[in-house]
N, CA, C and O of each residue as an XYZ file, in Angstrom:
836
protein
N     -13.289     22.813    -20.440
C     -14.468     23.629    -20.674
C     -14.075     24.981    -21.265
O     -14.784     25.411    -22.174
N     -13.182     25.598    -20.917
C     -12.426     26.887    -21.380
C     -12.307     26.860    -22.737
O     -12.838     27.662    -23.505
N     -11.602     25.927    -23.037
C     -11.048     25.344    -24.491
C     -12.064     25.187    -25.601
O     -11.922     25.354    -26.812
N     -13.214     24.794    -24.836
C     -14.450     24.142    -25.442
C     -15.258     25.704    -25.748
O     -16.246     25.698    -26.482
N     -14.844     26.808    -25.234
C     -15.660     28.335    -25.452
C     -16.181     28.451    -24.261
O     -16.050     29.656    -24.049
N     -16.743     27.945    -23.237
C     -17.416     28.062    -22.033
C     -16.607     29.401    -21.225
O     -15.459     29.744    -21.511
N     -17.586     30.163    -20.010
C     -17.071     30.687    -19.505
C     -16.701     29.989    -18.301
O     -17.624     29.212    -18.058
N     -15.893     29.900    -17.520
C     -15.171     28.589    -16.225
C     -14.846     29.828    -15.346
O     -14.240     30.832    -15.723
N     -15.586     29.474    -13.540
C     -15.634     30.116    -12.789
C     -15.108     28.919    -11.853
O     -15.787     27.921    -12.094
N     -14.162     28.678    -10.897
C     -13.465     28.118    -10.311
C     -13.986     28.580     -8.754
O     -13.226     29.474     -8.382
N     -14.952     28.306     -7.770
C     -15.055     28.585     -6.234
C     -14.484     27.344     -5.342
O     -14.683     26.136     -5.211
N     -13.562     28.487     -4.748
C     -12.822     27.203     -3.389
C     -12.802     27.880     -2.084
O     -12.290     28.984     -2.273
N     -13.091     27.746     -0.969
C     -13.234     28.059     -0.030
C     -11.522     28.252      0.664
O     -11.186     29.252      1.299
N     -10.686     27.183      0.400
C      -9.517     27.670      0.582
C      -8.598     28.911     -0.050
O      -9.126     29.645     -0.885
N      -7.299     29.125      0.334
C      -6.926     30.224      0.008
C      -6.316     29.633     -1.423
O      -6.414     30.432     -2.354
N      -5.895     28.759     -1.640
C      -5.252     28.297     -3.259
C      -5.854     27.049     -3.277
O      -6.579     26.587     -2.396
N      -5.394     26.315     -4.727
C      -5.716     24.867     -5.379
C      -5.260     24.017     -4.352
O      -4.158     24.335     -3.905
N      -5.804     23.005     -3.840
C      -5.249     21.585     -4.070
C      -4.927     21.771     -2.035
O      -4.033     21.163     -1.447
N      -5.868     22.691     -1.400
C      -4.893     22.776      0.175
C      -5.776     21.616      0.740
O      -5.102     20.815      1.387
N      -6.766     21.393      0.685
C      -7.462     20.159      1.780
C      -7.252     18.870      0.940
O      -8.221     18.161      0.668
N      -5.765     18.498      0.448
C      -5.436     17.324     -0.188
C      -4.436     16.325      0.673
O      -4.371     16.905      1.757
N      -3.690     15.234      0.764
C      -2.705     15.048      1.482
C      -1.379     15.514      1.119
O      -0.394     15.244      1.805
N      -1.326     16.270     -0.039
C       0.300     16.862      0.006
C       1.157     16.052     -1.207
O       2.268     16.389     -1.617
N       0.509     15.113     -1.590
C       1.131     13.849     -2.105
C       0.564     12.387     -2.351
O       0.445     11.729     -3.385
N       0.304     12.160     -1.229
C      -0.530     10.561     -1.292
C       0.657      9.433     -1.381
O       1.786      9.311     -0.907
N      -0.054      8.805     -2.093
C       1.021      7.904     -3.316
C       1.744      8.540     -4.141
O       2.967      8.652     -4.059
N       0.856      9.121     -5.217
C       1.629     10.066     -5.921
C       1.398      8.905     -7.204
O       2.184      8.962     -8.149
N       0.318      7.871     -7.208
C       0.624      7.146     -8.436
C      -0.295      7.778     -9.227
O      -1.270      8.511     -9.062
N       0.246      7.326    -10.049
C      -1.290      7.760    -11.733
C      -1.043      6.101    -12.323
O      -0.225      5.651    -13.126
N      -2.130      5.456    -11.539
C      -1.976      4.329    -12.455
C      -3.081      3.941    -12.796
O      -4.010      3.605    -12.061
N      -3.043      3.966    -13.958
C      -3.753      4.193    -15.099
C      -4.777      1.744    -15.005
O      -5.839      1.201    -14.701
N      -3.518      1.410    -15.468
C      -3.739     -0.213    -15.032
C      -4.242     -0.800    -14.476
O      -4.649     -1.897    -14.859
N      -4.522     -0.097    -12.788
C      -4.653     -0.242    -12.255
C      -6.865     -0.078    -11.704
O      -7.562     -0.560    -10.811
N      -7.054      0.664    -12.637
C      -8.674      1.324    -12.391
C      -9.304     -0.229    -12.239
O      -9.024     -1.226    -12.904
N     -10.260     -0.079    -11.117
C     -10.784     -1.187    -10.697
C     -12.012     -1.005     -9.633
O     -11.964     -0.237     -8.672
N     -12.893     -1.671     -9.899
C     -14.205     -1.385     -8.914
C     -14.311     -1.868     -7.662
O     -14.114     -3.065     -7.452
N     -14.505     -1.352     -7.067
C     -14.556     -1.917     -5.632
C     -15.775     -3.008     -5.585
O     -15.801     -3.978     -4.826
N     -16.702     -2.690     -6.468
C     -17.802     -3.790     -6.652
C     -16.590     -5.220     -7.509
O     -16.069     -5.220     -8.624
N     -16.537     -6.102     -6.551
C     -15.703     -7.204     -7.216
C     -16.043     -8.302     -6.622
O     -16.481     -8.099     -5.489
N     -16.013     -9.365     -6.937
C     -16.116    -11.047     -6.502
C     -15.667    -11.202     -4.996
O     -14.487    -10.892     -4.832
N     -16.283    -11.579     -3.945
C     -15.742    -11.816     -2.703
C     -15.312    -10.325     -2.012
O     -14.384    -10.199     -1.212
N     -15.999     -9.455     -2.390
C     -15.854     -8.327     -1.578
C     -16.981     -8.035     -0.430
O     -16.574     -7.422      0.557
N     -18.444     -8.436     -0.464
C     -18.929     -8.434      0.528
C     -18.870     -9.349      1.707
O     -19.369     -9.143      2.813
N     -18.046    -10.609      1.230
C     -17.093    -11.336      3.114
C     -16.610    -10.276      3.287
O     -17.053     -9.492      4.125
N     -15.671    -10.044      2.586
C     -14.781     -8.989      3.380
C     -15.024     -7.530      3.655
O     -14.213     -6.713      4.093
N     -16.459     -7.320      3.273
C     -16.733     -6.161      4.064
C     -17.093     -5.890      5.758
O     -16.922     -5.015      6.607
N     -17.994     -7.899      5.570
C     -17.975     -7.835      6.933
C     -16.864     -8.368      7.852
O     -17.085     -8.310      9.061
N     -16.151     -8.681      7.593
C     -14.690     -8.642      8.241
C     -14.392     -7.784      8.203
O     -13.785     -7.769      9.274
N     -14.209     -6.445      7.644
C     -13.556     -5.176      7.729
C     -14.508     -4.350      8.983
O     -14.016     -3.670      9.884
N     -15.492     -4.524      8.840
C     -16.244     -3.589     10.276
C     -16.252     -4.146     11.304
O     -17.107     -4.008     12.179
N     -14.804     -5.218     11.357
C     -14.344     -5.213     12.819
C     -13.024     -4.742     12.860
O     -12.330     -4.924     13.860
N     -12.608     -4.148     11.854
C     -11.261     -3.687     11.910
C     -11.409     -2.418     11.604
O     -12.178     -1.809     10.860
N      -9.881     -1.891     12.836
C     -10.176     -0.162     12.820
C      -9.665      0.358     11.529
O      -9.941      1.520     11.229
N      -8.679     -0.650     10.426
C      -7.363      0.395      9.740
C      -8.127     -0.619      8.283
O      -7.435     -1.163      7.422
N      -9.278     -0.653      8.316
C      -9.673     -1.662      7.149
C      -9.880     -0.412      5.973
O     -10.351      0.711      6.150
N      -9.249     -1.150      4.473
C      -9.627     -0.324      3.412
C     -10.555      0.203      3.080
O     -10.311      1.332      2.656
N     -11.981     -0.182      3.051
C     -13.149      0.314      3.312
C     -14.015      0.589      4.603
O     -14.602     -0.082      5.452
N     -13.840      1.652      4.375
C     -14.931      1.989      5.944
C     -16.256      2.188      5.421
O     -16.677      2.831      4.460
N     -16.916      1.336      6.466
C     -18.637      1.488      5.703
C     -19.275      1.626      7.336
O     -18.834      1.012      8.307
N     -20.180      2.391      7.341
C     -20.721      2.903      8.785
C     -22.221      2.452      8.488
O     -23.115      3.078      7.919
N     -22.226      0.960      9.143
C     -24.018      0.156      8.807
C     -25.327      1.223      9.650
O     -25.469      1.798     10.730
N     -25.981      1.051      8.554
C     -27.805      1.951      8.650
C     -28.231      1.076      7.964
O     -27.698      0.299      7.171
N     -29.781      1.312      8.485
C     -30.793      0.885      8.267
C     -31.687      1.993      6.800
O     -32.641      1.659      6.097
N     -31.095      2.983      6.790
C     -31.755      3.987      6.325
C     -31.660      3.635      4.882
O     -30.679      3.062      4.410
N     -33.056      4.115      3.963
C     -33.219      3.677      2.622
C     -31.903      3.704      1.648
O     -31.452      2.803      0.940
N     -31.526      4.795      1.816
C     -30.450      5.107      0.627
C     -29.132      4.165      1.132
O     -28.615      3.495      0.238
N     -28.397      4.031      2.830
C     -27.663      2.810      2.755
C     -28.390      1.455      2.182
O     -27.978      1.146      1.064
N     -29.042      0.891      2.539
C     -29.883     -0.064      2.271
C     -30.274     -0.350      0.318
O     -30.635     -1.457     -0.082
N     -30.099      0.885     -0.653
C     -30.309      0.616     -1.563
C     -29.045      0.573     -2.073
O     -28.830     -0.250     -2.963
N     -28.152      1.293     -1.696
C     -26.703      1.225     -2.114
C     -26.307     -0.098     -2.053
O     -26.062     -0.840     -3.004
N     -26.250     -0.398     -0.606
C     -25.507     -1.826     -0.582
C     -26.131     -2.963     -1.608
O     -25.399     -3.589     -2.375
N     -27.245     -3.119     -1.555
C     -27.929     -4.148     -2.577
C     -27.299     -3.774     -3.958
O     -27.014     -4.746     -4.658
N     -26.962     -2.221     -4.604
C     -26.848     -2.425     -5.541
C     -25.194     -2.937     -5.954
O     -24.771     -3.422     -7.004
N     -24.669     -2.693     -5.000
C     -23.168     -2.933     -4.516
C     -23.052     -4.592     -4.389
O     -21.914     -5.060     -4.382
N     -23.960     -5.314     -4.309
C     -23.426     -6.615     -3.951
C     -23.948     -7.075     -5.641
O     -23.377     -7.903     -6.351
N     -24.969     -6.408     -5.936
C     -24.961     -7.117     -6.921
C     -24.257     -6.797     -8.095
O     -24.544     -7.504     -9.061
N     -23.138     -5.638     -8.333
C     -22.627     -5.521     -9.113
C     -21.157     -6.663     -8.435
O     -20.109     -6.253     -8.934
N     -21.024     -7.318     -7.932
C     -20.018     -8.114     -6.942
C     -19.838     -9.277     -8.086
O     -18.762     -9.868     -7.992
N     -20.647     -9.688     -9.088
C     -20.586    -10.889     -9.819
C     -19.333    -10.314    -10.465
O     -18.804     -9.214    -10.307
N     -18.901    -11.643    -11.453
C     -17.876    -12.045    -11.721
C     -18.180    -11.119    -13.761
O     -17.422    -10.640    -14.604
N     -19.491    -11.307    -13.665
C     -19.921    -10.543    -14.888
C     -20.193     -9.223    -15.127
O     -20.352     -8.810    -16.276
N     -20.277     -8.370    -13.961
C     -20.643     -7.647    -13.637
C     -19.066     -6.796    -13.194
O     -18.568     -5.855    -13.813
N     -18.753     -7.179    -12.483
C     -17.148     -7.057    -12.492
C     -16.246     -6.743    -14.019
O     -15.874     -5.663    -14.478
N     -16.149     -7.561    -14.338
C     -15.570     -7.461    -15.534
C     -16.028     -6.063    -16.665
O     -15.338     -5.199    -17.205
N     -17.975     -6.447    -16.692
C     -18.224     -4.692    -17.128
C     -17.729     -3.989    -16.714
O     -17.127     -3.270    -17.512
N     -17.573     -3.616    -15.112
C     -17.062     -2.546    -14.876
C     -15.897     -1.663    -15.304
O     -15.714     -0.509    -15.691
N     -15.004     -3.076    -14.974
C     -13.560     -2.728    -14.584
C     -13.600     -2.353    -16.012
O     -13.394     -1.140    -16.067
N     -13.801     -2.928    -17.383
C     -13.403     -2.730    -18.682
C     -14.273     -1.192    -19.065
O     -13.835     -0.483    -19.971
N     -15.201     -0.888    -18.483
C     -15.340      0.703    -18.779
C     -14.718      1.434    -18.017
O     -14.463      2.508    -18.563
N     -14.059      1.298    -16.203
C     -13.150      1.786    -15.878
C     -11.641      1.974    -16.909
O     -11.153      3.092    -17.074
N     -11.269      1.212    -17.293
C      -9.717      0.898    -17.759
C      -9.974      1.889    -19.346
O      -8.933      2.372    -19.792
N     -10.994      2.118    -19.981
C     -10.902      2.562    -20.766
C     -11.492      4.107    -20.238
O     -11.961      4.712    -21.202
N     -11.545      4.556    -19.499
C     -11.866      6.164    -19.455
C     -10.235      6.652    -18.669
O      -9.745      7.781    -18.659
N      -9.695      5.446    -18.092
C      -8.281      5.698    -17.539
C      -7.777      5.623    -18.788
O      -6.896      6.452    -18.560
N      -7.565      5.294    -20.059
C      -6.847      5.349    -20.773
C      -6.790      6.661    -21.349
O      -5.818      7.324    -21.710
N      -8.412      6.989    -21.369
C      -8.407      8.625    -22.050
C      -7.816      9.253    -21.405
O      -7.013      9.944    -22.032
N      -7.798      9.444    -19.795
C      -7.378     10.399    -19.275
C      -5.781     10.234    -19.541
O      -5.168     11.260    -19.837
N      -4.923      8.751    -19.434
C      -3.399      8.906    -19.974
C      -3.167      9.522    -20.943
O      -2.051     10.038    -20.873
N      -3.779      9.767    -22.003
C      -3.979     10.357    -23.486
C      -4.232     12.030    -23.352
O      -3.380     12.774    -23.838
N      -5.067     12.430    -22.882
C      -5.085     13.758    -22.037
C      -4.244     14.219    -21.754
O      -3.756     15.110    -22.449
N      -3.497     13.671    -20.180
C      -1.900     14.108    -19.281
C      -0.871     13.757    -20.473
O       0.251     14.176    -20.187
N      -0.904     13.338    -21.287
C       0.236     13.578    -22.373
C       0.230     14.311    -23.256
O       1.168     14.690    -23.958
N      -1.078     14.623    -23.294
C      -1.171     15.612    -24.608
C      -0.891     16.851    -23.958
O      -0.390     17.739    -24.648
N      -1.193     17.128    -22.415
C      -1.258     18.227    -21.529
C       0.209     18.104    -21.290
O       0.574     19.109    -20.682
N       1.180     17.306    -21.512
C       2.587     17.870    -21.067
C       3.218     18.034    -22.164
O       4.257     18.684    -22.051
N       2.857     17.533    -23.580
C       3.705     18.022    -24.630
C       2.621     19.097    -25.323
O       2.624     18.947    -26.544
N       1.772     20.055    -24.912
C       1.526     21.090    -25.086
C       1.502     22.360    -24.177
O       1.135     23.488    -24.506
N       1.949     21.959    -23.017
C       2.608     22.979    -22.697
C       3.710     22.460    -20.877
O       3.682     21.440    -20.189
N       4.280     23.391    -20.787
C       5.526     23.490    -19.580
C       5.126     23.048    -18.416
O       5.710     23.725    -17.570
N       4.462     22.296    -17.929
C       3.654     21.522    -16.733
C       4.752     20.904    -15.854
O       5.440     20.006    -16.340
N       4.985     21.356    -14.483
C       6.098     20.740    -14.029
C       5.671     19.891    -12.863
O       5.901     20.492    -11.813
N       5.154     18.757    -12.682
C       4.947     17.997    -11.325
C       5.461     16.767    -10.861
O       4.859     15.758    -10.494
N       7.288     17.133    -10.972
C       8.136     15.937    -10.284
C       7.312     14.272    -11.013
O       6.957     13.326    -10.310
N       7.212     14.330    -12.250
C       6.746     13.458    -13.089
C       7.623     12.156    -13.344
O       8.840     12.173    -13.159
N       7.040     11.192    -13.717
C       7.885      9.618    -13.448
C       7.489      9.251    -14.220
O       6.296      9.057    -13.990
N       7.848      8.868    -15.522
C       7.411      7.358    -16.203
C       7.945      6.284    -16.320
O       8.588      5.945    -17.313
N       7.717      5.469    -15.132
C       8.669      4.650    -14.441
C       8.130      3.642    -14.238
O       8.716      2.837    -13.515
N       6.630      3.243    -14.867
C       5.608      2.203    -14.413
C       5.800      1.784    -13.103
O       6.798      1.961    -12.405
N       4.472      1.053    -12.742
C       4.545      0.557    -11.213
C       4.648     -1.442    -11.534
O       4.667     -2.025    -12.618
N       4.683     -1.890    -10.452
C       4.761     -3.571    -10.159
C       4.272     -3.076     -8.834
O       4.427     -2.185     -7.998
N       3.375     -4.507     -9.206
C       2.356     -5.609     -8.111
C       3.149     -6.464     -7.857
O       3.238     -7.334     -8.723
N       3.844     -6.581     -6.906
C       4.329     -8.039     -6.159
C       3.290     -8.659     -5.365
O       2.592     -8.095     -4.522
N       3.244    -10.255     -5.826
C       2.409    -11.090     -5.118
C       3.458    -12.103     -4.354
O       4.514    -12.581     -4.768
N       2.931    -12.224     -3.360
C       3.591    -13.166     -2.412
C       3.230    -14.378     -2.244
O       3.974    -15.165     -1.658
N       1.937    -14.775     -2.763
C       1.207    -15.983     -3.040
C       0.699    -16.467     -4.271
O       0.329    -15.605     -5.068
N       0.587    -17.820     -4.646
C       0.240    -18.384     -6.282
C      -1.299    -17.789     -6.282
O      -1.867    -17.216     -7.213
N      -1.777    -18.072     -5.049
C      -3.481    -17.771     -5.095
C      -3.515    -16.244     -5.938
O      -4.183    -15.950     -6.929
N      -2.602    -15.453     -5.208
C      -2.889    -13.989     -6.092
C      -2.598    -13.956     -7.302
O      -3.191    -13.158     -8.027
N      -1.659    -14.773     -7.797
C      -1.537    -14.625     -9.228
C      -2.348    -15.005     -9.819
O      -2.861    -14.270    -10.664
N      -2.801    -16.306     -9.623
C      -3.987    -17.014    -10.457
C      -5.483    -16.095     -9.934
O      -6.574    -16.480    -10.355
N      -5.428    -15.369     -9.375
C      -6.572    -14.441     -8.442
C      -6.708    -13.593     -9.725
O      -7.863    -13.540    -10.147
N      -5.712    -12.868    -10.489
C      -5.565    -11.877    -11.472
C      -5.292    -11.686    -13.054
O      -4.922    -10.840    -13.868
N      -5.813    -13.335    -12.933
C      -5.758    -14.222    -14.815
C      -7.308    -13.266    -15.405
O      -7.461    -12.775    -16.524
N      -8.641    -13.228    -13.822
C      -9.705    -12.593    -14.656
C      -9.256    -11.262    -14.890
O     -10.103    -10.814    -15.663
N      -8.234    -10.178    -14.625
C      -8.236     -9.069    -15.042
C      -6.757     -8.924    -16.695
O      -6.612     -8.041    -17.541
N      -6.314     -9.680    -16.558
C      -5.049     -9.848    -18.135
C      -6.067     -9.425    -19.207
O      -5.968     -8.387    -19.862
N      -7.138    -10.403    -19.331
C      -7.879    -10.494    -20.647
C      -8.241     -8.957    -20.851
O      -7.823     -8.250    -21.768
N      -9.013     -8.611    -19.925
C      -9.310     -6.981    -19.831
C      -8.472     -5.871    -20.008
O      -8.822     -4.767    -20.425
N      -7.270     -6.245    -19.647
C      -5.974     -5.362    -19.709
C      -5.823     -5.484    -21.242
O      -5.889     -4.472    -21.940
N      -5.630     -6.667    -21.759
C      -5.428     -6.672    -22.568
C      -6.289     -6.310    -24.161
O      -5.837     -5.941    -25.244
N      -7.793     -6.628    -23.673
C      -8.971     -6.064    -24.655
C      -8.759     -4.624    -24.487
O      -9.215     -4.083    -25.494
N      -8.171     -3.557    -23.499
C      -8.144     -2.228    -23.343
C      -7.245     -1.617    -24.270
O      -7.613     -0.723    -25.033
N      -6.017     -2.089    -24.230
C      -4.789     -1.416    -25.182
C      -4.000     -1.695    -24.106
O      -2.932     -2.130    -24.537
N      -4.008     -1.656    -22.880
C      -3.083     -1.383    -21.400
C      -2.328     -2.416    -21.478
O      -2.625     -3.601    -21.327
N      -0.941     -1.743    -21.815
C       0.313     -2.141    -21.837
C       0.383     -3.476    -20.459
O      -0.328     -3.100    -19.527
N       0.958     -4.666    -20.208
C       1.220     -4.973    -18.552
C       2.466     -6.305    -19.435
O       2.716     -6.410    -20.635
N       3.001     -7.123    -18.265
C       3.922     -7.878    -18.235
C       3.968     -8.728    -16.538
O       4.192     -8.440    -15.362
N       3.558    -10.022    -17.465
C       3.710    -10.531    -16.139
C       4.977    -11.523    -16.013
O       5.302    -12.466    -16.734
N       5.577    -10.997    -14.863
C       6.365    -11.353    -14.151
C       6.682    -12.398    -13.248
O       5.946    -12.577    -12.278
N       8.235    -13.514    -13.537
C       8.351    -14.167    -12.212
C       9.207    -13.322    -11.613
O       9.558    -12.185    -11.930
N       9.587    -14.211    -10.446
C      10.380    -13.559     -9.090
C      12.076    -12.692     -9.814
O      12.090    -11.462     -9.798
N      13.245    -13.393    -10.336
C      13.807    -12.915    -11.300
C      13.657    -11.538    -12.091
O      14.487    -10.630    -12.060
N      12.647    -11.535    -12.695
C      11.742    -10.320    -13.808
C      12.003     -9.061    -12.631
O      12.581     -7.988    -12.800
N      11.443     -9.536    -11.554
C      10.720     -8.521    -10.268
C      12.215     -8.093     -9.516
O      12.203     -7.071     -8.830
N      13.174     -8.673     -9.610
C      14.577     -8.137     -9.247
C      15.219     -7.042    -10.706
O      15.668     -5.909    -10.530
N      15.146     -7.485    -11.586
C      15.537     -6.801    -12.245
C      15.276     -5.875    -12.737
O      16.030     -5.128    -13.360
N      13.486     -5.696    -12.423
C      12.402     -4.240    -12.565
C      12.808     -3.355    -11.076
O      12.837     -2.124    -11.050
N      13.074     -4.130    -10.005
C      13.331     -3.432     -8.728
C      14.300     -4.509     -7.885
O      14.004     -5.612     -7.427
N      15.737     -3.679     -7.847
C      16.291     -4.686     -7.224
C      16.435     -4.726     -5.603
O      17.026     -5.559     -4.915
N      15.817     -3.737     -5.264
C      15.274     -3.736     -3.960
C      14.440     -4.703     -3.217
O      14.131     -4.680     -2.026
N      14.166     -5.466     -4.037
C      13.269     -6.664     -3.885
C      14.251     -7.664     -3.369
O      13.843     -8.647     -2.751
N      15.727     -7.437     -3.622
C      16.484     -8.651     -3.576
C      16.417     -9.435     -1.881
O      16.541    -10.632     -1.618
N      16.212     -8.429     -1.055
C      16.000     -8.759      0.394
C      14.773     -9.665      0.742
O      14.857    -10.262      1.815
N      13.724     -9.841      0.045
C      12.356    -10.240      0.453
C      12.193    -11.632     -0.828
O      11.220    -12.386     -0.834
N      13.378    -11.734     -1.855
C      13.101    -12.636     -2.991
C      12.277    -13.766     -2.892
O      11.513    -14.217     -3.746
N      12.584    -14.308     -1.399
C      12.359    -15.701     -0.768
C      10.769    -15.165     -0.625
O      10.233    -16.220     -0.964
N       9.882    -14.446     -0.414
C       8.965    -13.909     -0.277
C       8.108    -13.967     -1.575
O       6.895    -13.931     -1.369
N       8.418    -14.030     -2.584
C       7.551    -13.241     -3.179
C       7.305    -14.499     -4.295
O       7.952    -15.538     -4.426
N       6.152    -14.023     -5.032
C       6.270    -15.387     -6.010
C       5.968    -14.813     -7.606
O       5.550    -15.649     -8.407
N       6.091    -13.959     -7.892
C       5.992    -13.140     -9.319
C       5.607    -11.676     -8.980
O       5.710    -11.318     -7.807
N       5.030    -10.521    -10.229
C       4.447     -9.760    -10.347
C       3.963     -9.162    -11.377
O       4.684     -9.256    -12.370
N       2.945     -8.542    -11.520
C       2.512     -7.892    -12.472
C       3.198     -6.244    -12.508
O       3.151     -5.463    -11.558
N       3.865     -5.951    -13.927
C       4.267     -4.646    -14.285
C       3.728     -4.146    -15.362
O       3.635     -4.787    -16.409
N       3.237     -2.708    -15.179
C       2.595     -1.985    -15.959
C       3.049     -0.889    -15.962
O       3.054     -0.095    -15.022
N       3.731     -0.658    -17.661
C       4.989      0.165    -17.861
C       4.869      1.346    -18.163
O       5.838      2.084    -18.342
N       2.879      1.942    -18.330
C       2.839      2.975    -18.573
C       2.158      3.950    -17.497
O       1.599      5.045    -17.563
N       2.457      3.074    -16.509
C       2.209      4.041    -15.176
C       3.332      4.645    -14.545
O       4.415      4.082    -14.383
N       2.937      6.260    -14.054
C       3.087      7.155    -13.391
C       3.688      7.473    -12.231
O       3.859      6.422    -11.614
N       4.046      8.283    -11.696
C       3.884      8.873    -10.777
C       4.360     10.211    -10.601
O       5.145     10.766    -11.370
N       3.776     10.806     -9.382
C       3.871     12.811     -9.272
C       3.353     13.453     -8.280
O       2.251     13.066     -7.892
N       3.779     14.211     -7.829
C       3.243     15.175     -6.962
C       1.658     15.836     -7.283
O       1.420     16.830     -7.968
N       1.028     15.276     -6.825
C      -0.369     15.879     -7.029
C      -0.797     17.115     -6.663
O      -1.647     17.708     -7.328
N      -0.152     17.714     -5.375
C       0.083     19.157     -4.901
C       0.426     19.865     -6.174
O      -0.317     20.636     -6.781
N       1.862     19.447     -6.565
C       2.113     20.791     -7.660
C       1.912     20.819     -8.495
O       2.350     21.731     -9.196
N       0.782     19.440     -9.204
C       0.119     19.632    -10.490
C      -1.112     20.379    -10.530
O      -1.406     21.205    -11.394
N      -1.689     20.099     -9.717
C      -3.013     21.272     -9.057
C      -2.473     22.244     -8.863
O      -3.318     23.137     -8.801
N      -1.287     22.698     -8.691
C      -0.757     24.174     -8.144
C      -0.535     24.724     -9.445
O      -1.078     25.814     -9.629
N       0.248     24.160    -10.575
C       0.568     24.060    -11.758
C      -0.870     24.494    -12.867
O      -1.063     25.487    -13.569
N      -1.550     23.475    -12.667
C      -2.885     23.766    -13.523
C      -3.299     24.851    -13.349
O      -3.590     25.630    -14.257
N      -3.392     25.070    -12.170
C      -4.301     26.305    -11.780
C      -3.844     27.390    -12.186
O      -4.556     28.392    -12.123
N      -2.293     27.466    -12.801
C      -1.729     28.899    -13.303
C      -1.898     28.647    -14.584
O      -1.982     29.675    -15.256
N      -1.982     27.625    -15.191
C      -2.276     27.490    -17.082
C      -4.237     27.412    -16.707
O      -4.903     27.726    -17.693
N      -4.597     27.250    -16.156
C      -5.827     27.675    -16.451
C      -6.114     29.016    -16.466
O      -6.385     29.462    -17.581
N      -6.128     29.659    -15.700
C      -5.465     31.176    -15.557
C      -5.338     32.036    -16.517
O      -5.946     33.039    -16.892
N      -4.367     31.407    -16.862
C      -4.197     31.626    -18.421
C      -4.961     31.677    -19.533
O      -5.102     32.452    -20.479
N      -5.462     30.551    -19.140
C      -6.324     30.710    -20.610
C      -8.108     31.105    -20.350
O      -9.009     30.670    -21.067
N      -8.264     31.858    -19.369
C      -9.276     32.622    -18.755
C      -9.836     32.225    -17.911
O     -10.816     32.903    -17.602
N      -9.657     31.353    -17.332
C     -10.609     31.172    -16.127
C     -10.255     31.757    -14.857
O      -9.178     32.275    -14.561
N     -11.473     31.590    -14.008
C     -11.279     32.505    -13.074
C     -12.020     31.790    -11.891
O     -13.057     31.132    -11.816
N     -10.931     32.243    -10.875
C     -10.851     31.354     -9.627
C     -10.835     32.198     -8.760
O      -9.926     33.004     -8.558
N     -12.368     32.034     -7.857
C     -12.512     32.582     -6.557
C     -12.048     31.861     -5.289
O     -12.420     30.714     -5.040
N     -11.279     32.514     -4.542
C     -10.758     31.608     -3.508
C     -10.806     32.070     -2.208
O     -10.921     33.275     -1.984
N     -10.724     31.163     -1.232
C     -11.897     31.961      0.199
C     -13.266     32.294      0.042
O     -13.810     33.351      0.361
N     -13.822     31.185     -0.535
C     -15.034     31.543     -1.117
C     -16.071     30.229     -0.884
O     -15.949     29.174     -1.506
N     -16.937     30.446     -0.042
C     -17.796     29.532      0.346
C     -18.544     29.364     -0.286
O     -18.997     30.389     -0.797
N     -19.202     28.032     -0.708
C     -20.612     27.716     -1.662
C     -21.783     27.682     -0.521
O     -21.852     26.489     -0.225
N     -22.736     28.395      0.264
C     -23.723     27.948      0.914
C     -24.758     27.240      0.305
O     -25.071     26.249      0.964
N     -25.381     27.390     -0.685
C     -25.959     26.371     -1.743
C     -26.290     26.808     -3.223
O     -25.694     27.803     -3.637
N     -27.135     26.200     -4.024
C     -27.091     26.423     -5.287
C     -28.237     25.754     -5.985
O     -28.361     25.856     -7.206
């Protein structure tokens, strides 16, 4: 927005960028990876998940209009057609943003413990591989680099794998993914924004607007 002529006013209630974050996370930027949670066979397993305490989605059931319109619209983006829209306008706004973070590190000194080291999906079962034939085509209508992998491939991308070989039954690698400290790229930005005028109130509460 800066760039664009705008004036950019930055309010955070904390004392700097990036403090109510986990520090790190993963730390992936994978780009390959963008995917909707609206997907084929995700509402079984939602209700299997609200009997589990450590389940990937936590969904807290109401009766109330707005849960109630969500979920309907959530199951019905669940098709197999509907899916596929998604994910393929996901995968392509992840691509812009890879295009962005590169243009943002070869224009200027950005330092955040950066990796271009792509990631791998190890599958341990045939079902998952053949589970992930509907997302190739998409990968591949996007531009998004991937390589699929047998067990072999997956030792020699990570030979750390060599302990679990008997385990595993291929993987998918995608060579133009990431990884980084998300702390010190937010810590980082926030001094090249700075820079180029914006201005960041901090300890600074929004009560409303």
């Amino acid at each position: 927005l800066s760039q664009a002529g705008y004036q950019v006013t930055v309010i955070d209630r904390q004392p700097s960028s990036a403090m109510e974050t986990s520090f790190a996370n993963a730390g992936q930027i994978s780009y390959g990876y963008s995917s909707p949670w609206a997907a084929p066979g995700i509402p079984l397993k939602a209700i299997k998940w609200l009997m589990e305490e450590h389940a990937p989605l936590k969904i807290k059931p109401s009766l109330s209009t707005d849960m109630i319109s969500w979920a309907s619209k959530m199951v019905a983006n669940c098709t197999l057609p509907r899916y596929q829209i998604n994910k393929a306008r996901m995968l392509s706004i992840a691509n812009h943003s890879r295009t962005c973070l590169e243009q943002l590190r070869n224009e200027h000194a950005i330092e955040y413990q950066g990796r271009q080291f792509g990631t791998l999906q190890v599958f341990r079962k045939t079902q998952q591989l053949t589970a992930i034939e509907k997302d190739l085509k998409l990968l591949e209508q996007s531009g998004t680099r991937f390589e699929l992998m047998d067990v072999e491939q997956c030792l020699r991308q990570e030979p750390g794998l060599a302990l679990v070989k008997d385990k595993i039954v291929g993987g998918l690698y995608l060579p133009d993914d990431e990884t980084g400290d998300c702390f010190q790229f937010c810590q980082q930005l926030t001094e090249l924004a700075k820079a180029h005028g914006v201005t960041f109130k901090f300890n600074t509460e929004v009560s409303n607007w």
